[in-house]
N, C-alpha and C positions, 0 to 999 in steps of 0.2 A: 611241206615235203613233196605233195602230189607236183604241186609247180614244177621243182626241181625236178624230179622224174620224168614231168614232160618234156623237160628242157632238153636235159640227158637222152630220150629217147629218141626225140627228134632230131639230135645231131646225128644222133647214130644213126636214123633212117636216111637221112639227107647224103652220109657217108654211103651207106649202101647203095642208093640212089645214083650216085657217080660211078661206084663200081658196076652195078650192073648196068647202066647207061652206057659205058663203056666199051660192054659185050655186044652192046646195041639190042638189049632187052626192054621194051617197054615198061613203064613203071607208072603209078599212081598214087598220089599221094595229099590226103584230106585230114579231116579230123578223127577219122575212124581209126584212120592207121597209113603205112607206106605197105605196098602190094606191087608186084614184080607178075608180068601178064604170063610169061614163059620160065623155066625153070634157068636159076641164077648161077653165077660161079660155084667152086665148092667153097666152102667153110662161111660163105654168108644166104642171110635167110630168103626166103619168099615172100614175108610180109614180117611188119614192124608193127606192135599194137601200137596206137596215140591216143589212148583213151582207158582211162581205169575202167570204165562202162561196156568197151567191145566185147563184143559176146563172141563165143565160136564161131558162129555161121556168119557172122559178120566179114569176117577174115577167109574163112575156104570159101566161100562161094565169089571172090576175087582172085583165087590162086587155080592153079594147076594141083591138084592134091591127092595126085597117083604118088605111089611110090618114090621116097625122096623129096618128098616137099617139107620146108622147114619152118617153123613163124619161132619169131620172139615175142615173150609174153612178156611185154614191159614192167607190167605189174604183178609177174605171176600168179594170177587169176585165174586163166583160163583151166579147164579141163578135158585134153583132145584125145582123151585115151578111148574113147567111146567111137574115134574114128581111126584105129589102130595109130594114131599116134603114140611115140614112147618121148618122157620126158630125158632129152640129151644132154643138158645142162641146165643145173640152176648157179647163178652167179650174183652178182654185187652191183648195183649202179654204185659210182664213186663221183665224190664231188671235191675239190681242193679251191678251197675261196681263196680267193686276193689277199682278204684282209687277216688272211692266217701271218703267221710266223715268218719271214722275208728266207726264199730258199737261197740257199748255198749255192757254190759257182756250179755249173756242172762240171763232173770228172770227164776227163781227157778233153780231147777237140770236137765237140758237136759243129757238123756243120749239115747249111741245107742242100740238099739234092735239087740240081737246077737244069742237069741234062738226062738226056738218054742211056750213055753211055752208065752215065753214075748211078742211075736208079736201077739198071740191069746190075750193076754191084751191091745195090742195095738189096732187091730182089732176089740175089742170090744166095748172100747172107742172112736173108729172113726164111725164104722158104723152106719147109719141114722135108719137101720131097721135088723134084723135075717136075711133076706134074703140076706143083702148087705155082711156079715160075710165070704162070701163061695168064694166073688170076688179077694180076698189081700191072698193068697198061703203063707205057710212057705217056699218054691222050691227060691221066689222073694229076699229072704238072703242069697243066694247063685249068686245070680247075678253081674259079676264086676260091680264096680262104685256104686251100689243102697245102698244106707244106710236109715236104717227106724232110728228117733230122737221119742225119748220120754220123756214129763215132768212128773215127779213123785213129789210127797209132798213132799220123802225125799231119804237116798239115798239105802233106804231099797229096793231092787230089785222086791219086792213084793206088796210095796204101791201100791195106785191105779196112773193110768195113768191121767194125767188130760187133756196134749195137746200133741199135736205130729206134726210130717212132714216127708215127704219124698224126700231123695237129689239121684239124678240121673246122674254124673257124663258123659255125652259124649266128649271126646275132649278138647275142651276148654271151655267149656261150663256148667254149673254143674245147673238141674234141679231143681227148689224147687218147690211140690208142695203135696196135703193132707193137707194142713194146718188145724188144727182143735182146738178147745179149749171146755172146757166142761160150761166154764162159761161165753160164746158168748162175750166175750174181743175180736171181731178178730183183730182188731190193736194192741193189745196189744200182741196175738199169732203171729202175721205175725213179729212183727219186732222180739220176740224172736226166733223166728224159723230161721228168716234169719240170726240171731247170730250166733245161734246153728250151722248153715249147711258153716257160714264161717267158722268154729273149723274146720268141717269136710274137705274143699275143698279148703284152703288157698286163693291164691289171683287171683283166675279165676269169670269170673261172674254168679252171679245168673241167670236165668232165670225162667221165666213160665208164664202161663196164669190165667187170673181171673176174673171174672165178680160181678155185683151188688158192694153190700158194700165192697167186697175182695179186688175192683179193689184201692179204698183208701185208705187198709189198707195197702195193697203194697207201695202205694204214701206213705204211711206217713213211712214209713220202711226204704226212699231212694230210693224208686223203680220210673225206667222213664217209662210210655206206650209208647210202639213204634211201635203199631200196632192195628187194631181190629183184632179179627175173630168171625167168625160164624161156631155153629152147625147147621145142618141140620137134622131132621127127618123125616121119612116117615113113 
């Protein structure tokens, strides 16, 4: 299960990785964990554990850890409340194997996101607020392995976006995560997205994390928890 974990963890870092690389934030990244030398975009963290073993000070004394710095406790292990951190979320690492159950077509027209203009629709349709718009780069389709997925009405390049995801390819491992839908179906998005991202990534596994009602929509997708983790904020 730990294997899985790491596997999961590290996509997600490597994911992080290209986001704040993006911003042109310095990053690091060993066995201890993934660490971001300057404070990163909003909604992703400052370090990544990769290690059931890293201890606290393993991780702050690689970050920025004023106010607003965040780590994900891959293993939710860690205990940062002794350094005014507050625990922000705890969630689900999820895994959906190959060798599960053969998924369904996806609903409607997934397709992938291959320019600029389209991932500024993509963008549009995912982000919560204007500010969150400036965080997902054109630079990120240019990335090996990342593929951005988008549901369209039809197969007019220009329809509106309605859902979308993001597949992450590491290794053996191939990331799903962004899931989004505009008409709060997320079980209904999670299991087409996971459709979608098997077109993309043939017969290696899904992975990713997720929390609240996400972490079900996963379950009901095929998807197993095989982990918790925790964000932390300060």
């Amino acid at each position: 299960m730990t294997d899985r974990i790491l596997l999961a963890a590290r996509n997600n870092a490597l994911w992080c990785d290209a986001v704040a690389r993006s911003h042109g934030v310095a990053c690091t990244l060993d066995d201890v964990g993934w660490t971001a030398s300057t404070r990163t975009p909003p909604y992703y963290p400052d370090a990544v554990t990769l290690s059931p073993d890293t201890g606290e000070y393993d991780v702050l004394a690689r970050v920025d850890d004023s106010d607003g710095c965040s780590v994900k406790d891959s293993w939710s292990r860690l205990d940062l409340s002794m350094e005014d951190f507050a625990r922000l979320v705890v969630g689900e690492w999820v895994w959906l194997d190959p060798s599960g159950p053969a998924m369904p077509a996806p609903s409607g027209r997934w397709q992938r996101v291959t320019t600029p203009d389209a991932m500024a629709a993509w963008v549009r349709a995912w982000a919560s607020d204007p500010d969150a718009e400036a965080i997902l780069r054109p630079s990120l389709l240019e990335v090996p392995g990342v593929t951005f997925l988008a549901q369209r009405a039809s197969d007019d390049p220009q329809s509106p976006v309605a859902a979308g995801a993001i597949v992450n390819v590491t290794g053996d491992v191939a990331g799903l995560g962004n899931v989004f839908t505009l008409d709060g179906d997320v079980e209904r998005a999670w299991g087409a997205a996971a459709a979608a991202a098997r077109d993309v990534v043939g017969g290696i596994p899904l992975v990713g994390w997720e929390a609240g009602a996400s972490v079900a929509a996963a379950v009901a997708a095929g998807c197993e928890r095989i982990g918790p983790l925790s964000v932390w904020l300060k």
